[in-house]
N, C-alpha and C positions, 0 to 999 in steps of 0.2 A: 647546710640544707637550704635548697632554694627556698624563697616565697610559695607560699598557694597560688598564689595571680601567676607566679612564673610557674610553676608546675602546670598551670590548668592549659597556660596556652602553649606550652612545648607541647601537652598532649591532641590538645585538638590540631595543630601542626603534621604534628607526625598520623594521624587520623586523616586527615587529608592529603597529604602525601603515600600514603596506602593507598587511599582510595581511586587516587588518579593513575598508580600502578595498576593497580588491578585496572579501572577500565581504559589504558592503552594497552594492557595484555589482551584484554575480550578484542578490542578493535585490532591489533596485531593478528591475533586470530583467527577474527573474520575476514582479514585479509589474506591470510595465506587458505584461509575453506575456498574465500572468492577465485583467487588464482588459482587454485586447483580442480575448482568446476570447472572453470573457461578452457585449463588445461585439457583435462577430460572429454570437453567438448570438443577441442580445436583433435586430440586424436581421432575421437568418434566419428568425427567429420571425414579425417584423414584416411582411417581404416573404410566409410563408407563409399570412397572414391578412390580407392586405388585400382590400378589396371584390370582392369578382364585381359585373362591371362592366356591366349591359343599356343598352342606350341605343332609343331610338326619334323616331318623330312620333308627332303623337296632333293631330287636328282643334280646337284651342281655338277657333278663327274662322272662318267660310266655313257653306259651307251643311252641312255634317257635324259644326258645332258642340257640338248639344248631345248626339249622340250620342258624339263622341270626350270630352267630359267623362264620360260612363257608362262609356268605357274604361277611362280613366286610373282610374277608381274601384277598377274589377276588378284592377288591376294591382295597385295602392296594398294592397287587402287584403290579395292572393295572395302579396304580397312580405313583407307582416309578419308573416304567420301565418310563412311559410317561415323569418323570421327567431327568429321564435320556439322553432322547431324547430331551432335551430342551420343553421340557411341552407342553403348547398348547398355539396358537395364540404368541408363542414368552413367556409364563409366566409361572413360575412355579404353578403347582397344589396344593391345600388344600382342603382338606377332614374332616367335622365336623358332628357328629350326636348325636340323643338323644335314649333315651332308647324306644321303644314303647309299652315294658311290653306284648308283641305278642296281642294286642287289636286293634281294629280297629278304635277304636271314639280317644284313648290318639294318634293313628298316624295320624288321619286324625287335631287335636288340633295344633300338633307338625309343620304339614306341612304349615297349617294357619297362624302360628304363624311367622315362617320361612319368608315366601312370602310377607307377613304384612309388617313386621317390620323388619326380618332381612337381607331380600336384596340378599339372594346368586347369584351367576352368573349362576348356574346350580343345579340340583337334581340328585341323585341317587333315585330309585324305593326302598320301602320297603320287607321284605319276604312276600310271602301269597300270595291268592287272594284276601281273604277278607279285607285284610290293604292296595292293591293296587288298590282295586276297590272303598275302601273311599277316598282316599289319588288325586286318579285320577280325583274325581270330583273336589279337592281343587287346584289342577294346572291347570283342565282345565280353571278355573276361571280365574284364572293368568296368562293362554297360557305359562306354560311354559313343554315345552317338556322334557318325562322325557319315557326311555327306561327301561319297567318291567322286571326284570332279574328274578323274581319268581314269578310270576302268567303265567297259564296256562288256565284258565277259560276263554274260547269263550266270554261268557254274558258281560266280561268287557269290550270287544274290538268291540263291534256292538251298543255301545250308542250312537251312533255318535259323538263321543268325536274325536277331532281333536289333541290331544296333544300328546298319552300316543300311547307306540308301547312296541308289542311282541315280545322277544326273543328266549320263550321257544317253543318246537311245544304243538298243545293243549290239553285239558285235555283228550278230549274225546280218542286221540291212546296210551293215556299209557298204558294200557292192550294189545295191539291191537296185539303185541307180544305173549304176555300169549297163546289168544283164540288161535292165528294162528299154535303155535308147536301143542296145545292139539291137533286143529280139524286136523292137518296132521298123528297126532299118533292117531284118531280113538276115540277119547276119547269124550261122548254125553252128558255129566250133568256139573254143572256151580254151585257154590251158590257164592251170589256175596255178599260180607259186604263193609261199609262207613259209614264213619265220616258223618253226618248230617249238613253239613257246604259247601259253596259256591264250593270250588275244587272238595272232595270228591266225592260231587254227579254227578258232570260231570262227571267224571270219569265212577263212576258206569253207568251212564244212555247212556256212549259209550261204556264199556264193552258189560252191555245188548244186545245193536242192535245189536254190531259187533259177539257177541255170537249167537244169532238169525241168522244174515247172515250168518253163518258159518255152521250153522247145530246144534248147542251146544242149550238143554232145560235147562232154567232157574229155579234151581229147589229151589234157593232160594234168596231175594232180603233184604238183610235188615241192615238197618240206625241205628245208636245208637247214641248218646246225642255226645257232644265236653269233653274233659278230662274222657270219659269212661275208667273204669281201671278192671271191672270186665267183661267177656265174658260169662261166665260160661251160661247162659242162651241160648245169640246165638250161642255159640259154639256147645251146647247141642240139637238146633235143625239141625244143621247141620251134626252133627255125628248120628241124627236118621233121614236123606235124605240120607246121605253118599254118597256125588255130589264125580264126578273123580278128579273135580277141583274150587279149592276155589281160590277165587280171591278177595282181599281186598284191595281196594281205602282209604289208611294210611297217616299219620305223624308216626314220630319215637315213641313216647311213644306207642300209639296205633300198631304199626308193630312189638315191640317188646312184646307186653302183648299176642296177639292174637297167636304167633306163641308159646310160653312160655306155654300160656292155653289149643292153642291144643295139645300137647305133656303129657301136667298135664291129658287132660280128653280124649285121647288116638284115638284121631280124626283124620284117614288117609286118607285121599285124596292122588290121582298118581301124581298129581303137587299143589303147593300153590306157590300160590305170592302176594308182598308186591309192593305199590309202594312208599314215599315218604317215608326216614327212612332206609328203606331195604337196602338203597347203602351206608350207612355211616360208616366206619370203627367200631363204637363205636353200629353197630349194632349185628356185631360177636361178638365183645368184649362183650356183653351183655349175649349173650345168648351161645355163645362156641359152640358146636360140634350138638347145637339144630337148629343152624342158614343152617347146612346142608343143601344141594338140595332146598335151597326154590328161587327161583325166586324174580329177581326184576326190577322195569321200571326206565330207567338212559336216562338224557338228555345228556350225555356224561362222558366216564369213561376216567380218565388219561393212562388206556393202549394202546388207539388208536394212543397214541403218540408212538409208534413203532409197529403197524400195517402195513402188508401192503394189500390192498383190492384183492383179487383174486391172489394175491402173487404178483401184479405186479404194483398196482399205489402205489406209498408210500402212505401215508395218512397224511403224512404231509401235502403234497399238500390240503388236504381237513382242515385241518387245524390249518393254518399255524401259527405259534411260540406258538403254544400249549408246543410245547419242551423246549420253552423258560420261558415258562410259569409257568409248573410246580418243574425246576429247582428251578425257584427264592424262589416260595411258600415256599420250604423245606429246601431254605437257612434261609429265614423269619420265618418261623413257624413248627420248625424241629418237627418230630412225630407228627404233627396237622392231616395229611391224608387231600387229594387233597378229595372232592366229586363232584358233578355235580352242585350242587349249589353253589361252592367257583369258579367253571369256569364260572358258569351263570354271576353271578356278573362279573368275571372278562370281559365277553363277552359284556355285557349290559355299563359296560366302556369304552370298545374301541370301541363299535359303537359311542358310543353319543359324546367321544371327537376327533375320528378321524371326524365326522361329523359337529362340530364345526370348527376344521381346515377346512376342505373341505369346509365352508361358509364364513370361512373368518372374523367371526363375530359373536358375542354371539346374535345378535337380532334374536329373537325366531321364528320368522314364517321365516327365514332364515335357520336356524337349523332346523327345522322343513321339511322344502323341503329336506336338504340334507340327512336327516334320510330315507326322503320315497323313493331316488333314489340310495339309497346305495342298493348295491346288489354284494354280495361277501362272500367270506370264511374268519372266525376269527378264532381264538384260540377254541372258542365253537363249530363249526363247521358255517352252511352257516346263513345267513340272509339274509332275503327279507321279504319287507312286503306288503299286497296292501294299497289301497287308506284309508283304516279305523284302518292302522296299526297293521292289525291282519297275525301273521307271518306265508309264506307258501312254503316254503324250509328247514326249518328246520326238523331234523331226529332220532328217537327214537332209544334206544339201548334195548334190554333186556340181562342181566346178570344171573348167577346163583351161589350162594357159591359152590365152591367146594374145599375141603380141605383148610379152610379158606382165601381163595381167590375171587374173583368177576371175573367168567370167562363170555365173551359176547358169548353169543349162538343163537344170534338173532339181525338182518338179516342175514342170510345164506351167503350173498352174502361175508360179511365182519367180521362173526364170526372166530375165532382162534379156537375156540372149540365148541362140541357136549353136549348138554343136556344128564345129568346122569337121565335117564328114564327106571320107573316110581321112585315114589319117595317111598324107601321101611318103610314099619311100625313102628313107634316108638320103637317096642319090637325087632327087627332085625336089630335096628341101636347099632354100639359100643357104 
């Protein structure tokens, strides 16, 4: 048996070797509590910044092609700059879509599919009318608001549909230019053509009236199939009425076959105009020195950015970081050419995420209200909408090639130039 003296000091040994166990276990401890707060934090952090999440279709293939690439343009801008600004609600933006083949059943699938099961925080609007008027039943289902940057079709914004808001003005004044120069220059016959499809015939069936109202006889009214490529029949009863002025409710294939055909079957009319097509760079590029004197309906041309209205309001003012706007584009997508539907899109983006800031909140009938009390000037010009989201401040432009340029000749009040009138004969053109 040991000593007492050694007995007493192995124990208080071994007493303090416990005790130093036990407090590196507490301080082990509170070392792994510390890393797992900072953990906890560094996610919390992580989850409060993760992307704002848009998803969409956008037209890469089909007959809406080249226009849903001028979307996807406007998007692509309005999302950088926005990120540049520290994005929205504090988080950067992300931007994803699928092809919608310019169909309206594969975008309305797309959008379905989207809102199901993929969750986004927001939508971008499809091109058309007819992809925004399937597309719009399938959000309203989901409530989730979603600003049309290319439909123009009244019919889709009087369903009583609570979700879906117009940016563009509507279909029915895109001529409304056209009729107004003819009926001041004296000019009494009209033949009106259209695409057989949801936009188109609004279009026509506002020309008409507004042709009627004006004094102008309809001396001819007529529809052709979707992907029509031959004219030669209507073009042929048009050139034996021989109206002063043709006016065609288009997409780009179609805007460029008609103007191509009448030139081939020698069909002069003192004005023609084009509406949807007719403003796209790649619409001279098509047809060259044919594209001449023809008229066209723009929801907004990149030259207003150094306009000034009556020589004295800039137009910047009217609006505003359009200059900024179309810089960026042409750093992003050099020789792509700005059109009016690469600004729609960009316009239909800073409504809906400056309106999400302004709520504070991606909950939908939140964003929702602040879309309908937004009322102000963007880059595309004004926005307002009423109670049914159908928009009524927004303002048409009409252009005309001249010397392969897109000069605005219409409204007077804010055109830089004068319509080259009448429009002379295919045979006395160089």
């Amino acid at each position: 048996m040991l000593p007492a003296v050694v007995r007493g000091g192995l124990a208080r040994l071994l007493r303090s070797i416990r005790l130093f166990c036990i407090a590196k276990s507490r301080a082990r401890a509170a070392t792994l509590v510390a890393v797992g707060v900072v953990i906890f934090m560094c996610i919390g952090t992580a989850n409060a910044q993760a992307p704002l999440r848009i998803a969409g279709s956008l037209s890469i293939t089909g007959t809406y092609a080249e226009l849903g690439k001028s979307h996807e343009h406007g998007y692509r801008v309005c999302l950088k700059q926005f990120n540049e600004r520290g994005g929205v609600l504090g988080r950067k933006v992300e931007f994803s879509f699928e092809d919608d083949q310019s169909q309206a059943a594969i975008a309305a699938a797309i959008y379905e599919k989207l809102l199901e099961k993929d969750k986004p925080d927001a939508v971008f609007s499809p091109y058309s009318s007819p992809l925004t008027d399937a597309v719009a039943t399938i959000t309203e289902k989901h409530r989730m608001p979603m600003v049309a940057a290319g439909a123009a079709t009244t019919a889709i914004f009087k369903k009583g549909r609570r979700f879906v808001f117009m940016l563009l003005s509507p279909a029915e004044v895109y001529l409304e230019g056209l009729i107004d120069i003819a009926s001041r220059r004296g000019l009494k016959t009209v033949a009106v053509l259209y695409e057989k499809t949801l936009f188109p015939t609004a279009i026509a069936q506002g020309a008409i009236d507004l042709a009627k109202k004006r004094g102008l006889q309809v001396v001819i009214a007529e529809a052709y199939p979707p992907k029509t490529t031959d004219f030669a029949a209507i073009l042929g009863k048009v050139k034996a009425a021989n109206p002063d002025v043709v006016a065609a409710a288009t997409y780009f294939n179609d805007s460029v076959a008609i103007i191509r055909q009448m030139r081939e079957l020698d069909v002069n009319p003192r004005m023609a105009g084009v509406t949807v097509g007719g403003d796209l760079p790649k619409f001279y590029e098509t047809l060259g020195r044919a594209a001449e004197f023809v008229y066209g309906a723009s929801q907004w041309e990149p030259e207003l950015v150094t306009l000034r209205a009556g020589g004295l309001i800039p137009m910047a003012r009217l609006f505003p970081g359009a200059r900024e706007f179309v810089e960026e584009h042409e750093k992003m997508f050099p020789g792509a050419g700005v059109s009016y539907q690469t600004a729609g899109a960009y316009g239909a983006c800073q409504v809906l995420l400056e309106a999400i800031n302004r709520a504070g909140t991606l909950d939908r009938e939140r964003v929702r209200e602040a879309i309908l009390k937004f009322e102000g000037n963007t880059a595309f010009g004004s926005f307002r909408v009423d109670q049914d989201g159908f928009q009524i401040s927004h303002k048409m432009q009409v252009f005309q090639w001249q010397d392969g340029k897109k000069v605005i000749v219409w409204p007077e009040e804010i055109a830089p130039g004068r319509p080259r009138f009448p429009t002379p004969p295919w045979s006395q053109r160089k």
